[in-house]
N, C-alpha and C positions, 0 to 999 in steps of 0.2 A: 487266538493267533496273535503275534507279537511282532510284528515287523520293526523296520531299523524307526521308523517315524512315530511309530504309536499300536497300541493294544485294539484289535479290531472283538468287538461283543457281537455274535451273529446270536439273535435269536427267532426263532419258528412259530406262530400262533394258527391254528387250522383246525375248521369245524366242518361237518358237512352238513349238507342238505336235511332238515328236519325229515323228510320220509325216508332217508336212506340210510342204508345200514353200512357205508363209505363213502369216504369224501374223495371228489371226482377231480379234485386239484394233486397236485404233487409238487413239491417244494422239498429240496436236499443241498445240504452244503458238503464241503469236503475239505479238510485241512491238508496240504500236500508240506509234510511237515520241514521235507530234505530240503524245499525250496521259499518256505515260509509265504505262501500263497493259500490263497482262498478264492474258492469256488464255488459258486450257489446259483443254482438254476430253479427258478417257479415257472410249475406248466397249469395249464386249465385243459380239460378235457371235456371236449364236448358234450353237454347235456349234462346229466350226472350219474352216479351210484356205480356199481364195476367197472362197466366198456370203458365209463370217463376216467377210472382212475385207472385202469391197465393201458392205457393209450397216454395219459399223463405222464404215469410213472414208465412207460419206454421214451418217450421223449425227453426227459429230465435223465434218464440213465444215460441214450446216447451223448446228450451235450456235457454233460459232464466227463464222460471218457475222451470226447473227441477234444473239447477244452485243459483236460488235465496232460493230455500228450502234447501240449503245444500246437495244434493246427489251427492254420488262421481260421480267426470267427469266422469271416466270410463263408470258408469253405463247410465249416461249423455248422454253418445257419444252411446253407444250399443242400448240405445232405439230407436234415433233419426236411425240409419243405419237402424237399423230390421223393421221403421216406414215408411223408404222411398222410395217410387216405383221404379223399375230401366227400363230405354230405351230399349223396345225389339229388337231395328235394333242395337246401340250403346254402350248395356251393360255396363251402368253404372249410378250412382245413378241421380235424377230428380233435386237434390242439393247438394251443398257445402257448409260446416261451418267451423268457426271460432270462440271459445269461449274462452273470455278473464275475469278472475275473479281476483280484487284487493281487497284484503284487508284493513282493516285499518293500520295495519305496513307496508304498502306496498308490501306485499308479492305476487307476480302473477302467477296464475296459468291459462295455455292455451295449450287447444284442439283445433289441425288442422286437417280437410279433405279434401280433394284435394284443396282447394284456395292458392293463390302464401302464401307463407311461412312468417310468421309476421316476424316485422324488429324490433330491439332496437337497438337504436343507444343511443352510452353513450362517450363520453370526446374523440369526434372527429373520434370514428370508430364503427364499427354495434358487435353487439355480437353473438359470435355462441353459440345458444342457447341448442344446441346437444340433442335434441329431443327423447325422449323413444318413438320406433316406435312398436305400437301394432298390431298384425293381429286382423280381426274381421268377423268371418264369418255367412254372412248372411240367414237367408231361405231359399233362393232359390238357394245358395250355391255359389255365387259369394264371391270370396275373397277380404277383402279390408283390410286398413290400417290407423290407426287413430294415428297422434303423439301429445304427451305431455311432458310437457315441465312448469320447474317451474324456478322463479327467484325473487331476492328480487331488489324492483328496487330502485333506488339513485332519489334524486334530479337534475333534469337538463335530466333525463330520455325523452328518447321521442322513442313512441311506434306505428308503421305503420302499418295499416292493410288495405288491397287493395282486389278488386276483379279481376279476369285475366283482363276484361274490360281495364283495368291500365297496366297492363305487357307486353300484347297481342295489346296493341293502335302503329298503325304505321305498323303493319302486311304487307309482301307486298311490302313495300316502297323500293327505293333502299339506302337509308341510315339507314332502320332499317328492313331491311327483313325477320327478325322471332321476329318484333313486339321491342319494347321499351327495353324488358327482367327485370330482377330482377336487373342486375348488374347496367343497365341503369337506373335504379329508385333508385339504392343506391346513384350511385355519383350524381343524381340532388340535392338528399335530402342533402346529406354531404357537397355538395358547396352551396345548399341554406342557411346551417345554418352557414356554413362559415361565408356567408356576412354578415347575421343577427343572432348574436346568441342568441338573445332572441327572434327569430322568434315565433311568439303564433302557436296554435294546428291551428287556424281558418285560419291565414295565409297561413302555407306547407301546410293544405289539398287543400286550393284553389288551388297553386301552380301547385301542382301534377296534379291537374284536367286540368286544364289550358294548361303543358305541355302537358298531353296526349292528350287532345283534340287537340292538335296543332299537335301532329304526325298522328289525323288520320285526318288530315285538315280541325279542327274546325268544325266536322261533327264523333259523335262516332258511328265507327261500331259493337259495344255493349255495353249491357250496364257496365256503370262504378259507383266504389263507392271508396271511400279514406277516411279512419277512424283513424284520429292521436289523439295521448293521449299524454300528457306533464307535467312531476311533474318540479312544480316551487314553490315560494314563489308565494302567492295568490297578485291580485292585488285588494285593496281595495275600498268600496265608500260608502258613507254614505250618505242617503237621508232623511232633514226634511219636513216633511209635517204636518201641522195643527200648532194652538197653543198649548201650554200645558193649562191643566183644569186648575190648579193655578197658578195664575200669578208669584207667588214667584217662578217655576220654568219656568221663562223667563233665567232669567241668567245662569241655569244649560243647560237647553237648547242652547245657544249662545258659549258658554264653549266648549260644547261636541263637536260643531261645527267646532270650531278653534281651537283645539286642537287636532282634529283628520288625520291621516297619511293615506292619500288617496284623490280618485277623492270625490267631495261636490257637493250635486245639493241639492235646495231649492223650492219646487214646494209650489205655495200660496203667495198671497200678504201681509194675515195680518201676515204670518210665516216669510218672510223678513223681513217685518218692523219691528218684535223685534228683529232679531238676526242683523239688521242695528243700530237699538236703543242701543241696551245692548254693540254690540263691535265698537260702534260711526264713523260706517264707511257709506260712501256715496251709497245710489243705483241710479243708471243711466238706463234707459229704453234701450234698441238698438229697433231703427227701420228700422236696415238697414236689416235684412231678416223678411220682416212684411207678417204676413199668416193670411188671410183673416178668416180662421178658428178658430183660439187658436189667443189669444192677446198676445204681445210682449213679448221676455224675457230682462230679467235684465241683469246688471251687479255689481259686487262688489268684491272688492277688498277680493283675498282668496279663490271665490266660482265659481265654473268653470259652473254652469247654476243655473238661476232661472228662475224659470219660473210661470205662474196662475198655481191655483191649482186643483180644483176636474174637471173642464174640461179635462184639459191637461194629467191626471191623467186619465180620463173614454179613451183617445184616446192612449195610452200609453196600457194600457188593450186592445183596440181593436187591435193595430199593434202588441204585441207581439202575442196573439192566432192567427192569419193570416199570421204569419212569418211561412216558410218552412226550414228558414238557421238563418246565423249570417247578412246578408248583410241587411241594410235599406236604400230604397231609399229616398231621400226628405232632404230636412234643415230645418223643421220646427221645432220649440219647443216640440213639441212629439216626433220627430223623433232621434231627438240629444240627449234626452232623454234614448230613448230605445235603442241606438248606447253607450252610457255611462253605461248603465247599463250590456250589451251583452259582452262589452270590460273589465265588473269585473268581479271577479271571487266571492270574499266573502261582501256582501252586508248589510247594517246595516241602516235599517229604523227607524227613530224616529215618530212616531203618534201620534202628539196633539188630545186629546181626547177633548175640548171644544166644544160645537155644534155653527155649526154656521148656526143661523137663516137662512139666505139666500137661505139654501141647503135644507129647508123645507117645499118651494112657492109650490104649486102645479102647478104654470102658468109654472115651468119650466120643460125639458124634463122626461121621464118616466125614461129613461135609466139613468137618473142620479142618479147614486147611493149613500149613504151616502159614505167618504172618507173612513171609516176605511172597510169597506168592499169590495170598488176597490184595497186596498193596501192587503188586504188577499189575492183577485183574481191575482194581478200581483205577490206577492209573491210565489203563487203555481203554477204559471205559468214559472215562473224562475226557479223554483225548480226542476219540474216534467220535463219541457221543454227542457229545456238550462242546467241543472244540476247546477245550481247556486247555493250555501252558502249564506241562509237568515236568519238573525235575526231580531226580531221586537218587541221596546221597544215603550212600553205605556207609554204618558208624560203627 
């Protein structure tokens, strides 16, 4: 997401419970693209393993549709309480949320119920966000408390949201016997970004996970989730695919190429050979990671991958809809691919519109689809998925 102030990086990190075969947290963003807002709600569900994650993931559903219409949190938060069953031995709600609503000026507005307390950390120390703490009382006449909390955030912002999973890891232990706590998850995060202070959202959430996993000894005794946001300058890239229809715009295309201020990947061979032709530079084959699947990629001076085109392209679609996270395994040219694209933030596709013969054999696969309509699928895959900034220019 790109608002008028700054590029927001949402990233997700979530494990469950070692005996369970699902994680009883729920955590979902939403990019509302017409209005350049972002939305991300983390719930925890009581206990763990199914019940906790279908009661998570309806609460994360609701908040998210009643927040994406515009209705005041307030009303937001009272629905979601008066909708949620509460533990008859326990007495207290089946879940807990967290809703976080950015703007396009950046402005944030965020509703807590009982989950550890969101963190902003800004120019080296956390901010007391001083919360209006509402009472709210429900049907059955249990009393509860929803706080709110508004801010305008800066650049260089970075915004934690955790489930106890995370606060509560280490429970027990004799070095952390009531659990990691808040103060312990402040100073990993404040020395993490020490070292790296351009640590990405995808990096400290792994982080986070990693530590706490390691206090409950690499084995969680609940489940866990870690949702960091980061306004930054956007990192950019620009990918050519196809020739253009007219040849007159080979040069314009070659141009946009090398002229532009970011990561460059090249996917197609007769798409290299003009932008080699037009800016008189050398392509060199590497065969040194050769993948029996996809044919080799390129090299050339300026362009950090090339690689074949609507193959690499239909498998590049397949790994990102099969991706759960940011991590890709493999070195192959699909994979380095979808590793460059996951590490941008604002993305700029050029589609030569030329048909090429080739792509219209019927001896070849079913699943190969024409290019301009793999690049719409990875597009909306990066969009909806990964919350990626796509634009995509017809050449």
């Amino acid at each position: 997401m790109h608002n008028k102030c700054f590029y927001i990086e949402a990233e997700i990190c979530q494990e469950r419970k070692a005996s369970e075969n699902v994680c009883g947290d729920s955590c979902e963003s939403r990019k509302l693209k017409e209005e350049d807002r972002l939305i991300t709600v983390l719930s925890d569900g009581l206990g763990s393993g199914v019940k906790a994650n279908i009661l998570a993931t309806m609460t994360t559903s609701m908040a998210l549709q009643f927040t994406a219409k515009n209705d005041p949190l307030e009303h937001t938060a009272d629905f979601i309480m008066n909708t949620l069953p509460v533990d008859s031995k326990r007495q207290i709600s089946y879940s807990t949320f967290s809703i976080l609503d950015i703007n396009c000026f950046g402005d944030a507005s965020i509703v807590e119920y009982d989950n550890p307390a969101v963190l902003i950390y800004r120019e080296g120390a956390f901010i007391d966000l001083k919360p209006v703490k509402k009472p709210v009382q429900r049907p059955d006449g249990i009393a509860a408390e929803v706080h709110y909390s508004n801010i305008k955030l800066q650049k260089e912002d970075r915004i934690i949201m955790v489930s106890d999973g995370i606060t509560q890891a280490g429970m027990g232990n004799p070095r952390t016997p009531f659990g990691w706590g808040d103060d312990g998850l402040k100073y990993f995060i404040q020395e993490s970004i020490e070292r790296s202070p351009n640590l990405s959202a995808r990096a400290l959430a792994r982080k986070i996970m990693q530590r706490a996993k390691a206090h409950d000894a690499d084995s969680f005794v609940d489940d866990a989730t870690c949702q960091v946001i980061y306004c930054r300058e956007p990192r950019k890239l620009i990918l050519a695919s196809g020739p253009p229809y007219h040849k007159n715009c080979d040069a314009l295309l070659a141009e946009r190429m090398d002229s532009f201020t970011g990561k460059k990947i090249i996917c197609g061979g007769t798409t290299s050979k003009i932008i080699s032709r037009e800016l008189n530079r050398e392509i060199r084959i590497d065969l040194n990671n050769y993948n029996p699947e996809l044919p080799p990629v390129a090299e050339m001076k300026g362009i950090d991958l090339i690689t074949e085109g609507i193959l690499t392209l239909g498998r590049v679609s397949s790994l990102l809809e099969q991706l759960s996270g940011n991590t890709v395994k493999g070195d192959g040219p699909a994979e380095r691919m979808v590793q460059l694209l996951l590490d941008s933030d604002s993305i700029l596709i050029l589609a030569g519109t030329q048909i090429n013969n080739a792509h219209q054999d019927p001896n070849l696969p079913v699943e190969l689809e024409i290019r301009r309509n793999i690049i719409k699928k990875i597009a909306a895959i990066l969009e909806d998925k990964f919350l990626k900034t796509i634009e995509i220019e017809y050449l």
